[in-house]
N, C-alpha and C positions, 0 to 999 in steps of 0.2 A: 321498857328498856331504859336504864340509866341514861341521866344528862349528863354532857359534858362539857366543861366553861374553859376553862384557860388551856388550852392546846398551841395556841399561836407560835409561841417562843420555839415550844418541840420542833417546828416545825424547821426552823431556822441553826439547829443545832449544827455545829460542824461536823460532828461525829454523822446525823443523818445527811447529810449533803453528802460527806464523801460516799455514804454507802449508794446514796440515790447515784452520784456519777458510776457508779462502780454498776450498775443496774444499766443504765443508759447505755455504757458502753458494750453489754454482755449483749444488747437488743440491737446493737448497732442500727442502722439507720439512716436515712439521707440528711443532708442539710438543708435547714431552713431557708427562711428567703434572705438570711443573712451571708449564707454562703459557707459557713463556718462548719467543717466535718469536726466529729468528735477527733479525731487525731490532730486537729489544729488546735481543739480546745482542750485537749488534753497539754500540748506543751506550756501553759503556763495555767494548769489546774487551780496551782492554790491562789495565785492572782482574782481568778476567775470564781473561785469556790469563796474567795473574802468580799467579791463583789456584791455578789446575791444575798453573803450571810446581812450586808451594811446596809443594801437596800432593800432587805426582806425585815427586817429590824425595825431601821424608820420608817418604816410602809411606804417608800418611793417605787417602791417593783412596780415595773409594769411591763407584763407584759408584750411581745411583739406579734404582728399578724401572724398569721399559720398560711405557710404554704400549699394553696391547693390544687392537687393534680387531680384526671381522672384516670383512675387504671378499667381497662375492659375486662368484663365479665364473660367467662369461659363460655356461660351459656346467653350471649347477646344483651348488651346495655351497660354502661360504666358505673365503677360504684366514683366513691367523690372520698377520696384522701385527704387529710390536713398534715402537715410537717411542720409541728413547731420548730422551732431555734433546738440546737441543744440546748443552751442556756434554762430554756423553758420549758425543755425535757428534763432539767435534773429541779428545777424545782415539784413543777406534778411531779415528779415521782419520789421526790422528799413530803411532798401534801401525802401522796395514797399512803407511805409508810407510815405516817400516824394516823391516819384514818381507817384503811381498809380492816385493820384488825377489829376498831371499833364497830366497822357498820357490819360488820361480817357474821358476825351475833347475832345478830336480827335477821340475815337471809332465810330464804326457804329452805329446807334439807333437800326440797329437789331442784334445786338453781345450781348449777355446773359449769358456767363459764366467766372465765378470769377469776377463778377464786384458788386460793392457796389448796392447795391437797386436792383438788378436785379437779376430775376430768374429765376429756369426752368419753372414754370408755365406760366411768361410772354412769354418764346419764342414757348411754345406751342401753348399759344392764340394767340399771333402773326403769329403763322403757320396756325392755324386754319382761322384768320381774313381773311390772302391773297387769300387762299383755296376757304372758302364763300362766302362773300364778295364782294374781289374785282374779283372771277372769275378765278382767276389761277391756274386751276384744276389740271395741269400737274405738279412733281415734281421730279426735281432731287435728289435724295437722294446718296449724297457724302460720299466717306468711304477712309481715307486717312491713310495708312499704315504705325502705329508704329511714328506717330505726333511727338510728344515729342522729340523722339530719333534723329529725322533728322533733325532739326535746324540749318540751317547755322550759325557759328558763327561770321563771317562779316559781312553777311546779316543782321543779329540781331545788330550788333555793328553799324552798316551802317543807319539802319534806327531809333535807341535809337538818333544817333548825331544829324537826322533831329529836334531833339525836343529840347533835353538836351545836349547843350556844354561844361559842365564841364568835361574835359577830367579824372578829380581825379573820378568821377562816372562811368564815362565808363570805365577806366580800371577797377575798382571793379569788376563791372558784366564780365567782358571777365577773372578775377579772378576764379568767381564762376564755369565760362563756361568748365574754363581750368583744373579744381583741382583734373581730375578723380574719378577714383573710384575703388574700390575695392570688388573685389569678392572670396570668397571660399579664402581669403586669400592673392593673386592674386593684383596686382595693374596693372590697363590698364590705357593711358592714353583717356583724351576725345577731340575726334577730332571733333564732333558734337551733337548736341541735348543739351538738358538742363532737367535736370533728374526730370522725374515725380514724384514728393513728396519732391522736392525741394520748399520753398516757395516763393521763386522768381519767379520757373519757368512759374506760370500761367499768370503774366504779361508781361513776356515774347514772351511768346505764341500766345497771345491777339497780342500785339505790331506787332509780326513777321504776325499772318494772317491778320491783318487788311488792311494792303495792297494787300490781294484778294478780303478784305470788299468791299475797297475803291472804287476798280478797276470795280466790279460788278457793284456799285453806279451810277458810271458816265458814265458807257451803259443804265442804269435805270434799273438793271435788279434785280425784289424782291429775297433779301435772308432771310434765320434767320440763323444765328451760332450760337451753345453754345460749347466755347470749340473747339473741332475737330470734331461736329457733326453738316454735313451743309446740310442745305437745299434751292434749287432755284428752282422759282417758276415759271411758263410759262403759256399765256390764249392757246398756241395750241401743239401737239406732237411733232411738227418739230419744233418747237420754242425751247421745253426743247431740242430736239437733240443738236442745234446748241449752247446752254449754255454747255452743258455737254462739249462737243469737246472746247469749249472756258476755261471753268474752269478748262479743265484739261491742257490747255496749260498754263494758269496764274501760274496752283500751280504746275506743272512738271518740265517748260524751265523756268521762271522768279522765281521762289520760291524754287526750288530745291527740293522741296516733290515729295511722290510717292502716287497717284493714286489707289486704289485697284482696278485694272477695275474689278473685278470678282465682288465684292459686292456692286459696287455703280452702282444703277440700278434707271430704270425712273419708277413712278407710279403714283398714284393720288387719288382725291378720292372715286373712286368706290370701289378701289382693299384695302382701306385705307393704309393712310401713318405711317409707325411707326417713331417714335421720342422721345427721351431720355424716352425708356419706357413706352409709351402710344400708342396707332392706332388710328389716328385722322380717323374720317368715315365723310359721310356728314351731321348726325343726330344727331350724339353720338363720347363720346371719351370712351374708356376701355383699360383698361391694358393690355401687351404684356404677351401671355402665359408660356414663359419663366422665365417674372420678377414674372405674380405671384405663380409659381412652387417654384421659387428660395424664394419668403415669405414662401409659405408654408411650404420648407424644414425645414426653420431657425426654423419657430413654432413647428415643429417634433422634433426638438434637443432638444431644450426644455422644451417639454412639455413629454419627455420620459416617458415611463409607468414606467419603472423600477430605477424610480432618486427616490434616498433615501431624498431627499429634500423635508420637510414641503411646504402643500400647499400656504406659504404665501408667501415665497421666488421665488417658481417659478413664480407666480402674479407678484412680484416682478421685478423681471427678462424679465418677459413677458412686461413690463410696456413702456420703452423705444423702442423698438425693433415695440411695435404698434404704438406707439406717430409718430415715426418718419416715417414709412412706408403711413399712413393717411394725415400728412401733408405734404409729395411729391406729393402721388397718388388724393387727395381730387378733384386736376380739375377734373378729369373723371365721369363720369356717371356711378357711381356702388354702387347706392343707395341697389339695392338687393346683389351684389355680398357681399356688405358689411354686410348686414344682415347675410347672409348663412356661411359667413366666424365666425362671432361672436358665429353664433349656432356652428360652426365648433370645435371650437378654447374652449369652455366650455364643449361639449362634451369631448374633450380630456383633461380636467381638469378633470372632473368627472371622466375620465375612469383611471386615472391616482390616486387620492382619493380611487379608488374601488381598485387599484391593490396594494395599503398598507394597507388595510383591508386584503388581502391574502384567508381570507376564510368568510364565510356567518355570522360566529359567532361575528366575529367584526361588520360587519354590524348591526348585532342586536344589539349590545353592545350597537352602536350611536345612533339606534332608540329610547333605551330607554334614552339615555341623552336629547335625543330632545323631547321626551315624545309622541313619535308618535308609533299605534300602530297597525302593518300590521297582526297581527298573528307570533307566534312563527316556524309554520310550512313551511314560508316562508324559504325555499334551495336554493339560487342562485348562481351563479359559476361567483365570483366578479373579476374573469380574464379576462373574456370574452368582447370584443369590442361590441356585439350585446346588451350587458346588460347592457351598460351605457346609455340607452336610455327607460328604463323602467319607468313607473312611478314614483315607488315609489323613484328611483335614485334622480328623479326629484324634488320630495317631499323634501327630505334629501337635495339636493343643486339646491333650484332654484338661478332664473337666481340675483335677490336678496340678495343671498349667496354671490355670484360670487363680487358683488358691494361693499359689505360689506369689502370684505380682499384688496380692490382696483384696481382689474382689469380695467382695461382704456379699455372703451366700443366705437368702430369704430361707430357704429351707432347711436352716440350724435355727431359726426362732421358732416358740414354741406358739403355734395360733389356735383358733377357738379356744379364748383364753375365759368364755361366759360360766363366772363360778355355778350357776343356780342349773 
């Protein structure tokens, strides 16, 4: 791979500043331990955009601690957040804009996260193709404990210098590495890792595993990464043994990482393999039971019987939250699951409509606005979950209703989208 020496100045350009703020705000975000939202920092941008260019210039930048929160993990234990400053969100992200392009050349063809053009869908069909395909039914399924946090910082520094020789760059990032953080108050310093929600740190991370990419490559042996979720592939069981006992020696004794031996376990696909949320099978892909609970809760929030909120705002509401769950899950094969989730998901629209009605009398009220005519003797108890499913409910909001106030309908996306 080519070397490259003077990039510093790139860095500090005005043109890349504004596009990195322009990035920062698209990701929005919380505020630092400075307190400052991007909408604060936004009202006197170019103030603030000539501060960094003057002290990223005479190298006075220094960075501020990073914010650390813990957010809980769906399936039990907190992962550990960093929030830098905006301020020191638009620079990382003026650093990754002259970098990422550079180190990006040198990834693996099968590393798939945070990279430009690259997705989860592609490292699932890539898991899927090796699987198929070419045969390599046995898979290692890697689980490496708390990624982020354990980042050697030499390491990292050690292997950034293989590419990029500007040492004014590399001290930045051993900047970013070094600037702590702060907790409940609290300042620790950081003796390793690069904080997840930092926006450096994903090409970081990338940089630091790809020499276990590498290393796999030139035994010939198939991976996919996304991130810190790895999978290796094997045609026999004692093939994947002997990868597993070798991967963990690359990423224990030469990479400094840890291993979860309790959760990284061998499978394939009879038993299917899960991967960022999907069970790859040898027929069909469908969704991990967990992720789709953890949809269905979000829809329950929601979509609560007792939310004082007009039906159009929860549609509303409801709108994003389906957009984006559809356009991850779409590879999978869940033409029905899709269907039954939609009937799902409008039921509890409806039952939710019935339960601001309160009593039978409002129902009839809408009957006659709609000019529809069940009989007056019609009693129904519009609390009740069994009675959102009665005809005439149906009558009052078909599924046409639903379309009307702009519910974004799962079952017009087109799924099992696996070209191979």
């Amino acid at each position: 791979m080519d070397k490259w020496y003077s990039l510093y100045d790139k860095i500090y350009q005005r043109e890349n500043l504004e596009e990195a703020f322009k990035q920062v705000k698209r990701n929005h975000g919380a505020p630092g331990i400075d307190g400052v939202t991007i909408g604060v920092y936004e009202v006197r941008l170019s103030d603030n955009l000539e501060l960094i260019y003057k002290e990223l210039k005479t190298k006075n930048y220094k960075p501020s601690a990073v914010k650390r929160v813990e957010i809980e993990k769906p399936d039990g234990g907190v992962r550990l957040l960093g929030i830098p400053t905006v301020k020191d969100r638009v620079v990382q992200q003026a650093v990754a804009n002259i970098l990422s392009p550079i180190y990006d050349k040198g990834f693996h063809p099968s590393s798939y996260g945070y990279r430009k053009g690259k997705s989860q869908a592609q490292a699932i069909e890539k898991a899927s193709l090796f699987m198929k395909k070419y045969g390599l039914e046995y898979v290692v399924d890697m689980d490496l404990s708390k990624c982020f946090d354990r980042l050697d910082h030499e390491f990292i520094i050690n292997e950034m210098a293989k590419t990029v020789s500007d040492g004014s760059v590399l001290k930045l990032i051993r900047t970013f590495l070094k600037s702590g953080v702060i907790q409940d108050g609290q300042f620790a310093d950081t003796l390793e890792g690069s904080p997840q929600g930092g926006v450096i740190s994903p090409l970081i991370s990338n940089i630091y595993l790809n020499v276990f990419d590498q290393e796999m490559k030139k035994k010939n042996i198939r991976i996919v990464r996304y991130a810190d979720d790895i999978l290796i592939f094997a045609k026999t069981k004692a093939d994947a043994g002997n990868y597993r006992a070798l991967a963990t020696k690359i990423l224990e004794k030469d990479m400094k990482l840890t291993v979860n031996k309790e959760k990284t376990h061998l499978t394939g696909l009879q038993n299917g393999v899960e991967f960022l949320g999907v069970v790859i099978y040898e027929d069909w892909i469908t969704i991990q039971k967990k992720r789709l609970e953890r949809f269905k809760s979000k829809i329950r929030v929601i979509t609560k019987r007792n939310k004082g909120k007009p039906l159009l705002f929860v549609v509303k509401e409801l709108t994003p939250v389906l957009r984006g769950w559809i356009n991850y899950y779409k590879i999978a094969n869940i033409k029905t699951l899709v269907r039954d989730l939609m009937g799902w998901i409008r039921r509890r629209l409806r039952m939710l409509r019935m339960k601001q009605w309160k009593t039978y009398k409002a129902m009839h009220k809408e009957l006659r606005r709609l000019g529809l005519h069940f009989g007056t003797k019609l009693k129904m108890d519009v609390r009740r979950w069994k009675n959102s499913k009665v005809t005439i409910i149906h009558v009052m909001m078909p599924n046409s209703y639903f379309e009307k106030l702009g519910l974004y309908d799962l079952t017009k996306v087109k799924v099992g989208l696996l070209s191979q």
